[in-house]
N, C-alpha and C positions, 0 to 999 in steps of 0.2 A: 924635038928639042924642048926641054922644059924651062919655062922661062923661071927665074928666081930674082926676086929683093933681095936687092941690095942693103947692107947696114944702113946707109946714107939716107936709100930711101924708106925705108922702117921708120928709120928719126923722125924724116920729114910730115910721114904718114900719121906719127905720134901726138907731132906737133901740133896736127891742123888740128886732131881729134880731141887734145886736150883745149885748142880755144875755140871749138866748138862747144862741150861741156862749158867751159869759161862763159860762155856767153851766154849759155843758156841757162847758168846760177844764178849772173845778171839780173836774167831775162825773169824767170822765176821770184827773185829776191824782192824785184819791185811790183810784179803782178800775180802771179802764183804759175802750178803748173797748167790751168786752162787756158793763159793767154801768149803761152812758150810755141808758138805755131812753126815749122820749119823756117819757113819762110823768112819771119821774126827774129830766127836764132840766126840764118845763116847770115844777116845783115848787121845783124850784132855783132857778131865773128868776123865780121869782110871775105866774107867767104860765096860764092854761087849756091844757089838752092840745092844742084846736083851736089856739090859737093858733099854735103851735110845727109845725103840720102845715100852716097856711096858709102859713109861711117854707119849711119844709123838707118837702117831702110824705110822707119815709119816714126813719128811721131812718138808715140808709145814707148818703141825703145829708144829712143832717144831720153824719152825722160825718167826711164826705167834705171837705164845706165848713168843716169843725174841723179836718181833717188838712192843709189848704188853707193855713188862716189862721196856723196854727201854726207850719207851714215857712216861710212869707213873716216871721214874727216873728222864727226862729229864724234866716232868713238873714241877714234885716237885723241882727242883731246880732253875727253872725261878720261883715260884710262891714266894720259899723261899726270893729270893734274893729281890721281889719287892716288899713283906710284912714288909723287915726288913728296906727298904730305909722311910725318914722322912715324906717325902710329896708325891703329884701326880703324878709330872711331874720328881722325881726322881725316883717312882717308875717305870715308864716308860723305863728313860734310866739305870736301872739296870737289867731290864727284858732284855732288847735287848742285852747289855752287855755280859750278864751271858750267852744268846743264842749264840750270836759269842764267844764268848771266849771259851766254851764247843766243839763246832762247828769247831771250829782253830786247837782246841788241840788235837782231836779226828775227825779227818776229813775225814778218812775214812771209820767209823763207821757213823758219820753224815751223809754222801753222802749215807752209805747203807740205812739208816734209812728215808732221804726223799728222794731219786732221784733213786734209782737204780733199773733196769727193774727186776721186781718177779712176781711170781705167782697172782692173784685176790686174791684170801685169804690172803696172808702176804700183798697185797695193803690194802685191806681194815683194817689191824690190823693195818698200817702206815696211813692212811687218818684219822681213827682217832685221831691221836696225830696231824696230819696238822689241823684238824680242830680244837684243846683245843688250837693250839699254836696259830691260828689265831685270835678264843673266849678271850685270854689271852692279848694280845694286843688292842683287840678290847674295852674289859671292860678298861686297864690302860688308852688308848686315851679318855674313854669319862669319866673316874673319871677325870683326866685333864680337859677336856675339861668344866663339871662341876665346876671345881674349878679355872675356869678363866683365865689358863693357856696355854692354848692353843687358834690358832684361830678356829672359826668355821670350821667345816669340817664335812662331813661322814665317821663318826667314822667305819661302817662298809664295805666301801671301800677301807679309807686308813690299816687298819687292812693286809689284805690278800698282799694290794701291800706294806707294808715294808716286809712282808714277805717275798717276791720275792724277792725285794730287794738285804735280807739281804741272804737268800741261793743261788743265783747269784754271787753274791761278795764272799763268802766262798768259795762254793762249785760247781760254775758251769763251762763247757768248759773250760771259756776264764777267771777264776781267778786265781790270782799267786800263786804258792804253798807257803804252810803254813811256815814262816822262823822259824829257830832253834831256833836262838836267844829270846830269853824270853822278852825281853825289846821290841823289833823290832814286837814280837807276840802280845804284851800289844798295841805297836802304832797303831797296822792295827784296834785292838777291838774297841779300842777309834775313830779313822777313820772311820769306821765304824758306831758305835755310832752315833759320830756328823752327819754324812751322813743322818743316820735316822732320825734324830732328827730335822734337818732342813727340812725331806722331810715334816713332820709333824705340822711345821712351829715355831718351837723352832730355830730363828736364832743366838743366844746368848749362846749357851750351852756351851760352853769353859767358857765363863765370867761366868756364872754363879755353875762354877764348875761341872757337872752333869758327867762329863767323867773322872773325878781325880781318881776315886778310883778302877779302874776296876783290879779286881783282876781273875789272870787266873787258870785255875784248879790248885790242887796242885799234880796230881799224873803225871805230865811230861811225856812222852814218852809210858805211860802206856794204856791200852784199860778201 
């Protein structure tokens, strides 16, 4: 006889497994992924250590499948935010916006997420999401640049280097930590912004409003 799950308990199974993940974005958000230890996660979750080893067998994929989930979050919400802007070249500067501003607010989470030394397996579960965030830029530049907007350029050069750019200026060595101040967090987004946006040869972006509206996560202080 073959045994089979249940609907009921698929759900269940679903459940524990996303507050596992839950807890180890947490876990992540306030120390990075080096100090996400099973252990760590499963008592963040209220969960037993086996448990946490029945979902994920090792470490690694554990934070593989966190590195996974993260970038699918992180995409969806640059994709969101430059589908709902009106035109090109705002779509552009809402995508880069939305990436610093997320970036700002959650900057140690960010930092774990593109920069911080892990394993080959969690690299490669983070190269993918460096590479949709690059593809992501890369299509907004040349719908601009399509629609007249832009000057000539290679759309699949300038891609990777506002990227750099723009995780340098966040989150590298030599940038200033994130300030409290919510108005003060908005001006660096916007600074930021224009920065990009003139690197891409939008000199006018203040006058043309492209940076007014940037709005910062809404969960403050939270992972």
């Amino acid at each position: 006889m073959v045994y089979r799950r249940t609907e009921r308990i698929e759900a269940r199974l679903a459940d524990v497994r996303a507050a596992i993940l839950k807890a180890a974005r947490k876990v992540v958000a306030e120390s990075g992924f080096a100090e996400a230890q099973v252990a760590v996660v499963a008592a963040a979750a209220g969960v037993a250590t086996g448990t946490v080893y029945r979902h994920f067998p090792s470490k690694t994929e554990l934070i593989a499948a966190l590195a996974t989930a993260l970038g699918e979050r992180e995409m969806a919400a640059l994709e969101g935010a430059a589908k709902a802007a009106p035109g090109p070249l705002s779509a552009l500067a809402a995508a880069i916006s939305t990436f610093a501003a997320r970036a700002l607010e959650r900057r140690r989470l960010a930092f774990a997420l593109m920069a911080e030394p892990v394993e080959p397996e969690v690299d490669r579960a983070r190269t993918s999401y460096r590479q949709a965030l690059v593809g992501e830029f890369e299509q907004l530049i040349r719908k601009a640049l399509g629609a007249g907007r832009l000057p000539d350029q290679d759309a699949a050069l300038a891609a990777p280097a506002l990227l750099g750019a723009l995780v340098e200026g966040l989150l590298g060595a030599h940038a200033p930590a994130a300030p409290e101040d919510p108005a003060k967090a908005r001006a660096r987004v916007q600074m930021l912004t224009l920065f990009a946006l003139r690197a891409v040869g939008v000199v006018d972006a203040r006058a043309r409003g492209l940076v007014v509206q940037t709005v910062m996560p809404q969960s403050s202080g939270k992972p």
